[in-house]
C-alpha positions in Angstrom: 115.2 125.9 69.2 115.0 123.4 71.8 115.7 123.8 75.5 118.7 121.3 76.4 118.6 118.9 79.6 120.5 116.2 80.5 117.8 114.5 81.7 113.7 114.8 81.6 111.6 113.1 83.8 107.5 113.3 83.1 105.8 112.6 86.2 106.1 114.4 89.7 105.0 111.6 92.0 107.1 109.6 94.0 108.7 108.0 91.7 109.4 111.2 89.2 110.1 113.4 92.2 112.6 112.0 93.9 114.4 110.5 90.5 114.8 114.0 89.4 116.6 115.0 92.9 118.4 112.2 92.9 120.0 113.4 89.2 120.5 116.8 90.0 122.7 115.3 93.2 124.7 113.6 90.6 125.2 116.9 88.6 123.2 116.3 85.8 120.8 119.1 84.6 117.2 117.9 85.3 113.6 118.8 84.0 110.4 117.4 85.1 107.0 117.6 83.5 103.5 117.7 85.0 100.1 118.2 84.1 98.4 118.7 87.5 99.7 118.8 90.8 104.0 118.3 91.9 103.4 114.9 94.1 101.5 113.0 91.8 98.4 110.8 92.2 100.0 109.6 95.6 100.6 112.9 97.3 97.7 114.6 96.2 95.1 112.2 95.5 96.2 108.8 97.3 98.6 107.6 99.9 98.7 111.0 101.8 95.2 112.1 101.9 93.8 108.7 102.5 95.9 108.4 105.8 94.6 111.4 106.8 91.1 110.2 106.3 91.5 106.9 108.1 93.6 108.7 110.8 90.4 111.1 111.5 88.5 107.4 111.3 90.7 106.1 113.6 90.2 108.5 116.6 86.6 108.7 115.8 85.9 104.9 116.4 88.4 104.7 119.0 85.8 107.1 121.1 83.5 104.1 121.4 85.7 102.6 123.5 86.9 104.7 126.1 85.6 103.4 128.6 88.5 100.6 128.4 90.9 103.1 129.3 88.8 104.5 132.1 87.7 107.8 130.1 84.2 109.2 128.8 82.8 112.2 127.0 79.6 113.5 127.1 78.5 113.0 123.1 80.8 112.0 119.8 80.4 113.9 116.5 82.0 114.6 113.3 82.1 117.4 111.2 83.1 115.8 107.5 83.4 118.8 105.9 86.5 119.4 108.4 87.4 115.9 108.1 88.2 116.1 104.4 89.4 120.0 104.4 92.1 118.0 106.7 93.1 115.2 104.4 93.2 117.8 101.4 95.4 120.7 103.7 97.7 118.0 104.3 98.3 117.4 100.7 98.7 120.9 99.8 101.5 121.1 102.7 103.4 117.9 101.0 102.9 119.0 97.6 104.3 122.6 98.7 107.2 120.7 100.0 108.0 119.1 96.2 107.9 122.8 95.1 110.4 123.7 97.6 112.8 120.6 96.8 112.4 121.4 93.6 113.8 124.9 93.7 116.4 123.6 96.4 118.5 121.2 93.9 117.5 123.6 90.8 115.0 121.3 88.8 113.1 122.9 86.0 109.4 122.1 86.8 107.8 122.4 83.0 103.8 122.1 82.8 102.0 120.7 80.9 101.4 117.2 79.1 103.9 115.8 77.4 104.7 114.3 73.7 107.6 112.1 72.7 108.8 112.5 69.1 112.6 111.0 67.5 114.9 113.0 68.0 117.3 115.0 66.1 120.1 112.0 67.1 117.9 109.2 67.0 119.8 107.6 64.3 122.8 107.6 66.6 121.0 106.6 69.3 120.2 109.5 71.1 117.2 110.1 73.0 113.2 111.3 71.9 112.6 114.6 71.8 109.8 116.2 74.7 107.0 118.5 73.5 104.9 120.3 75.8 103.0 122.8 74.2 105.1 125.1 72.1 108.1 124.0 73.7 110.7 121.3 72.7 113.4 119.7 75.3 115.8 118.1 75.1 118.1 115.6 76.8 120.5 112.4 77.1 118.1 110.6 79.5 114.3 110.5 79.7 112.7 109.1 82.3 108.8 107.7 82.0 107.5 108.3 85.6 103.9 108.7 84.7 102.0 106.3 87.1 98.7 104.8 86.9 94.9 105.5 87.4 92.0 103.7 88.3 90.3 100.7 86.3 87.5 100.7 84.3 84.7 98.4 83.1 82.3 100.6 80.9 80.3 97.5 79.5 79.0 96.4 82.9 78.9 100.0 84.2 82.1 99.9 86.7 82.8 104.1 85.2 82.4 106.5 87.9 80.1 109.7 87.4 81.3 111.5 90.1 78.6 112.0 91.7 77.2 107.7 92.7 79.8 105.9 91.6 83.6 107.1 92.9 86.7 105.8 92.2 89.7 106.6 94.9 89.2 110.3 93.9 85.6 110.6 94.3 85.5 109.0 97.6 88.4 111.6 98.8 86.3 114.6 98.4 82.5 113.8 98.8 80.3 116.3 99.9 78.1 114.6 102.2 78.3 111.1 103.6 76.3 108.1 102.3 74.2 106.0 104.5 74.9 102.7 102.6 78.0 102.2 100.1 79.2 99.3 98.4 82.6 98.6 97.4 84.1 96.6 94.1 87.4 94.8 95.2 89.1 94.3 98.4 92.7 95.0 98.0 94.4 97.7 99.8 92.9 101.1 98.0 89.3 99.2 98.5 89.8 98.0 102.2 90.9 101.6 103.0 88.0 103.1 102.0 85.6 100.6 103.6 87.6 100.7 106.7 87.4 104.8 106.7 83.7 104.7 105.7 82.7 102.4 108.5 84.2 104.1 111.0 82.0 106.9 110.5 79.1 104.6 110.5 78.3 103.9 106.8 76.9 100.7 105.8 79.5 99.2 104.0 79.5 96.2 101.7 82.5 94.6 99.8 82.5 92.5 96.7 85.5 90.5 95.5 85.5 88.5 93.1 88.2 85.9 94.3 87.6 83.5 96.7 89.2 86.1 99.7 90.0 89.5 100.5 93.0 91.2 100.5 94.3 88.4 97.8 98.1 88.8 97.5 98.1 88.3 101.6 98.9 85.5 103.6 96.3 83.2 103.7 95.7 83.6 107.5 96.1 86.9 107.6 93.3 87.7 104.9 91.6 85.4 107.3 92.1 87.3 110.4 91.8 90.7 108.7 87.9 89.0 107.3 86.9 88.2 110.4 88.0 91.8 111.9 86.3 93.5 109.5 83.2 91.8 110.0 83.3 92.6 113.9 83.5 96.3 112.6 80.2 96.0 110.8 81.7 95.5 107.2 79.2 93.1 105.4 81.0 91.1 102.3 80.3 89.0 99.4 83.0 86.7 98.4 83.5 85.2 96.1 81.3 86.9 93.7 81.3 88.4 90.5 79.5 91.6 89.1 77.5 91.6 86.3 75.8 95.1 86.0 76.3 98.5 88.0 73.3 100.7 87.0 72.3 104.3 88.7 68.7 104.1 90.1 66.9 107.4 91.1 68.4 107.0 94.4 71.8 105.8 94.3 72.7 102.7 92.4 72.1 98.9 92.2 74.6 96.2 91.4 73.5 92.7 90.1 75.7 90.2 91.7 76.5 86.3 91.5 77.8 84.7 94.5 77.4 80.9 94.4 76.0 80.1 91.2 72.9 82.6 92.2 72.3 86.0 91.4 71.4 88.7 93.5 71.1 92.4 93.9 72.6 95.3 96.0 71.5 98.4 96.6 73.0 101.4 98.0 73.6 105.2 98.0 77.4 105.3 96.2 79.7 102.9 94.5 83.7 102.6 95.1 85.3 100.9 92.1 88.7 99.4 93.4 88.9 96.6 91.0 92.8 97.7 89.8 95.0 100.3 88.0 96.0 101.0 84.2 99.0 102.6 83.1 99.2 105.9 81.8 100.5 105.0 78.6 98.5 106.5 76.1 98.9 110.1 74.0 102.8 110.3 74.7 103.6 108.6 71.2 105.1 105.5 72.6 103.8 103.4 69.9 105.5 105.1 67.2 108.6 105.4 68.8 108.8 101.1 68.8 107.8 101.3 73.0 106.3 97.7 74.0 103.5 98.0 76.0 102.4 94.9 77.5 99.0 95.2 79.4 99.3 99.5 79.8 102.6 99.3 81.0 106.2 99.9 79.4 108.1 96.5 79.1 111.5 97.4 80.8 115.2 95.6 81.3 116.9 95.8 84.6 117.8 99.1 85.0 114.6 100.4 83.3 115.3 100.6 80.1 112.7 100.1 77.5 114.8 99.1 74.7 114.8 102.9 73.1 118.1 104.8 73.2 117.9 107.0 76.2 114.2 106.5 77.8 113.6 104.7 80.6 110.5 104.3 82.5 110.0 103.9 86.6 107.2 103.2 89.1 103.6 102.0 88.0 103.8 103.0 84.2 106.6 99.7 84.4 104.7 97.7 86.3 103.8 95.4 89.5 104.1 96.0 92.6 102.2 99.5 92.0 103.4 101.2 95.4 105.2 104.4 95.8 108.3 103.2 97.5 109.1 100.7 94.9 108.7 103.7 92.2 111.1 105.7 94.1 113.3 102.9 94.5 113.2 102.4 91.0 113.9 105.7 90.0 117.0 105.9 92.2 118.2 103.2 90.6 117.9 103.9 87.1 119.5 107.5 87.3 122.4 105.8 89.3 122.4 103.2 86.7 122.8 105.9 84.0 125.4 107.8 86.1 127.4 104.8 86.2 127.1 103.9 89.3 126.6 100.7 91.1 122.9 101.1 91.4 121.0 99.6 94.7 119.6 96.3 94.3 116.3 96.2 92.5 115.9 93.0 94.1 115.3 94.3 97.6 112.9 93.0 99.1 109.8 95.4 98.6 106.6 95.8 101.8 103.3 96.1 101.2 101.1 98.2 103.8 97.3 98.3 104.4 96.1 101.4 106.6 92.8 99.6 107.7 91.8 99.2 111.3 93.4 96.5 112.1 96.6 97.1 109.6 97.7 94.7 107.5 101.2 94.3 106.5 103.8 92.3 104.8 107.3 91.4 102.7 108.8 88.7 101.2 106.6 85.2 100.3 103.8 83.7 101.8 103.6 80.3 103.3 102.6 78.8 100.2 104.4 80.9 97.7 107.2 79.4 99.2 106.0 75.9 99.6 105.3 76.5 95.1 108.7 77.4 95.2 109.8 74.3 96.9 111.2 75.4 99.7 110.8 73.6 103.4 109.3 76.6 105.1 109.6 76.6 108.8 107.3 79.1 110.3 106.9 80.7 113.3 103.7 83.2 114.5 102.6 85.1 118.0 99.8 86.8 119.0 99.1 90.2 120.3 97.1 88.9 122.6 99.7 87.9 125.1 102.2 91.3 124.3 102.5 93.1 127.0 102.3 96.5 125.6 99.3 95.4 123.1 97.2 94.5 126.8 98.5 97.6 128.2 97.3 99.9 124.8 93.9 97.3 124.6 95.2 96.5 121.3 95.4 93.0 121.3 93.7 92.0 117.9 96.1 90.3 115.4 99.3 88.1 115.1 102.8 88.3 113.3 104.1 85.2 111.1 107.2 84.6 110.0 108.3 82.4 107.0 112.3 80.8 107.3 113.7 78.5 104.7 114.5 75.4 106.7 117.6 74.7 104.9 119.2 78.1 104.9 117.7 79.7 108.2 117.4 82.7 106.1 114.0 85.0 106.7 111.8 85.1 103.5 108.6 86.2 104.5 106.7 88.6 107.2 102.9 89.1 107.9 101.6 91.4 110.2 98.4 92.0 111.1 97.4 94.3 114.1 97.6 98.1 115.5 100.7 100.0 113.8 102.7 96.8 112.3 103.0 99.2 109.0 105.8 100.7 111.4 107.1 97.3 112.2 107.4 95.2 108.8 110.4 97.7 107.8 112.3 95.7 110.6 111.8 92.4 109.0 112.7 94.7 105.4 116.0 95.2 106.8 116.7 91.8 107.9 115.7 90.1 104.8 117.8 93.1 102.7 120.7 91.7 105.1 120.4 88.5 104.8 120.0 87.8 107.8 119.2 84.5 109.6 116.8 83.2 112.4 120.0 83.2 114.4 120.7 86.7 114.0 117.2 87.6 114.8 117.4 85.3 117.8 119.9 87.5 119.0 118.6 90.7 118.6 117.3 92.6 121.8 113.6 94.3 121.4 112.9 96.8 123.8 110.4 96.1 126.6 107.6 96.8 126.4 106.9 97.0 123.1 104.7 95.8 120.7 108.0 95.2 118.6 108.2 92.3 120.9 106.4 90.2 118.9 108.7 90.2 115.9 110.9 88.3 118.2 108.8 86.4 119.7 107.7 85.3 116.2 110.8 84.0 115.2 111.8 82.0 118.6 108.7 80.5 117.1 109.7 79.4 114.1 112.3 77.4 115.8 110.8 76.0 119.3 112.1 79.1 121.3 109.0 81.3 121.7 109.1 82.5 125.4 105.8 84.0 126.1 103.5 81.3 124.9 
């Protein structure tokens, strides 16, 4: 006989987590399903323990400079076996604190991996039935929250081993640290890694195949953030494409071409950033009519995938693969289903990069909204001249802001410099309020603060800028 739920979420991360909360808050009797660890990929193998890496990264570098604040010690060192035992502790705190939560609002963690079959009221609609293992559940609602992994390029060799050539997992938990390392893609998860490598002195190169890193940024911030890389010591190749990546006997060797000539690379270890999949496969989506388009579930609105009662959330549905907009998602699909008027899937989503300097951004780029047809008016200011930044001696980087010159409302944010991931939310909120350069003209910033700058930013936009 089968155990009965209103509603079944598969996944524990971010998105699966806090979906299944948010439907025991509305009364409904909620299951989740996981086959490793409560938190997900996230929590336990990717947004957490990374920032605890770059965080130890961070500090480390920042030693080489103490003389700027008037300090010295004697000798800097690292111990990276502590450095990782860190990042990992912390994940086992967080993923201790889903267990908790999960008790707390009476959620039935089942584990295990899990099958969808009809159900016994499929015919009338009702949702697929969930196997895991011996056991059968079932329920009004479930919820697909079963994220993504890393791409894979077996014919040219982009397949980690584990042991030379990593993927985000691998290059959490490495033994020992490589002299040289060369990394495939320069978005976020790739820059991270780069940026955490070098600071503890590892030769790093980076190879991206289009013509700039960090792509789906503003075109002068992926500038800015180029050139600040460089200055660290990160070597790239851009554009360029990979051909091969072959193991030697020590380490491995990529064949390159950048330009219209080849060329090779050699080093001890190999990060493979080039993208995510969807975990899609073994569930039985195909038979149950599921459209997959590209390994991920084709969804409406609200989530749903077009078969009575399941619904799927977070990177299994698609871009932008980041944690908040999963949770987001999920909170709105199990409102949706309670009947509720759901929050706006339209919100504007931020996108963060934890690299030294941070990168950050919402809303569309200059050009994006120039495609778009719009008459951008744009406004930027540099840390340079902040108070607080000169004060702190971080003074690398800028913020832009993008207006619509007909509407005054804000559309796009860009940030690049020390902490703006704790900044951007600001211009989140303002955009999610719809609020105009004259409302941001009248906010007050505190002084002195590095905050200053939003402001600043948008007197910009409009001839107003009083520091410049």
């Amino acid at each position: 006989m089968a155990d009965a739920f209103d509603v079944i979420v598969i996944g524990s991360g971010p998105g699966g987590y806090v979906t299944a909360i948010r439907a025991s808050q509305l009364g409904f009797k909620t299951a989740i399903v996981e086959r490793a660890e409560l938190g997900g990929i996230c929590l336990n193998w990717g947004c957490i323990p990374t920032k605890a890496l770059l965080k130890s990264g961070e500090i480390y570098e920042t030693l080489d400079h103490l003389k700027d604040y008037g300090l010295s010690v004697e000798k800097r060192a690292f111990d990276f076996t502590a450095v990782i035992q860190r990042s990992r502790k912390v994940a086992a705190q967080l993923s201790g604190g889903i267990t908790f939560l999960m008790k707390k609002h009476k959620i039935e963690v089942v584990e295990g991996s899990a099958k969808l079959e009809k159900g016994p009221d499929s015919s009338k609609g009702g949702a697929p039935t969930v196997v895991v293992g011996s056991r059968k559940l079932t329920a009004k609602h479930v919820i697909l929250a079963t994220g993504a992994r890393a791409r894979t390029i077996p014919p040219i060799g982009l397949e980690p081993d584990g042991e030379r050539i990593w993927t985000y997992r691998e290059a959490l938990v490495p033994e020992n640290v490589p002299k040289t390392m060369v990394v495939i893609g320069s978005g976020a998860i790739g820059m991270e890694f780069a940026s955490f490598y070098r600071a503890l002195g590892v030769d790093v190169t980076v190879i991206e195949m289009l013509p700039r890193i960090l792509p789906v940024e503003d075109e002068e911030v992926s500038k800015a953030a180029h050139k600040a890389f460089e200055k660290r010591g990160i070597k790239f190749k851009v554009p360029a494409a990979v051909k091969k990546l072959a193991k030697t006997a020590k380490g491995v060797a990529l064949d390159i071409e950048i330009g219209g000539k080849a060329e090779t690379l050699e080093a001890d270890v190999c990060i493979v950033a080039v993208g995510i999949v969807g975990n899609v496969e073994d569930m039985g989506l195909e038979a149950l009519g599921v459209k997959i388009d590209r390994t991920h579930v084709v969804t409406d609105s609200h989530g749903g995938t077009g078969v009575p009662g399941l619904y799927a959330i977070g990177d299994i549905a698609g871009p932008p693969w980041l944690a908040h907009k999963a949770s987001h998602e999920g909170v709105h699909c199990i409102e949706h289903i309670a009947g509720l008027k759901p929050a706006n899937l339209t919100a504007p989503i931020p996108g963060c990069t934890y690299t030294n300097p941070q990168v950050a951004s919402v809303g569309v780029t200059e050009a994006q909204a120039k495609e778009q047809g719009l008459e951008p008016k744009v406004g930027r200011f540099p840390f340079r001249v902040n108070g607080k930044a000169i004060a702190a001696s971080d003074t690398e980087g800028f913020i832009k802001v993008v207006f619509d010159g007909k509407t005054g409302a804000l559309i796009g944010a860009h940030l690049i410099g020390h902490e703006v991931t704790e900044m951007v939310q600001g211009f989140a909120i303002a955009m999610t309020l719809e609020a105009t350069e004259e409302d941001l003209h009248n906010v007050v910033f505190p002084h002195p603060t590095m905050s200053e700058a939003m402001h600043e930013a948008t007197l910009d936009a409009y001839g107003k800028v009083l520091h410049i």
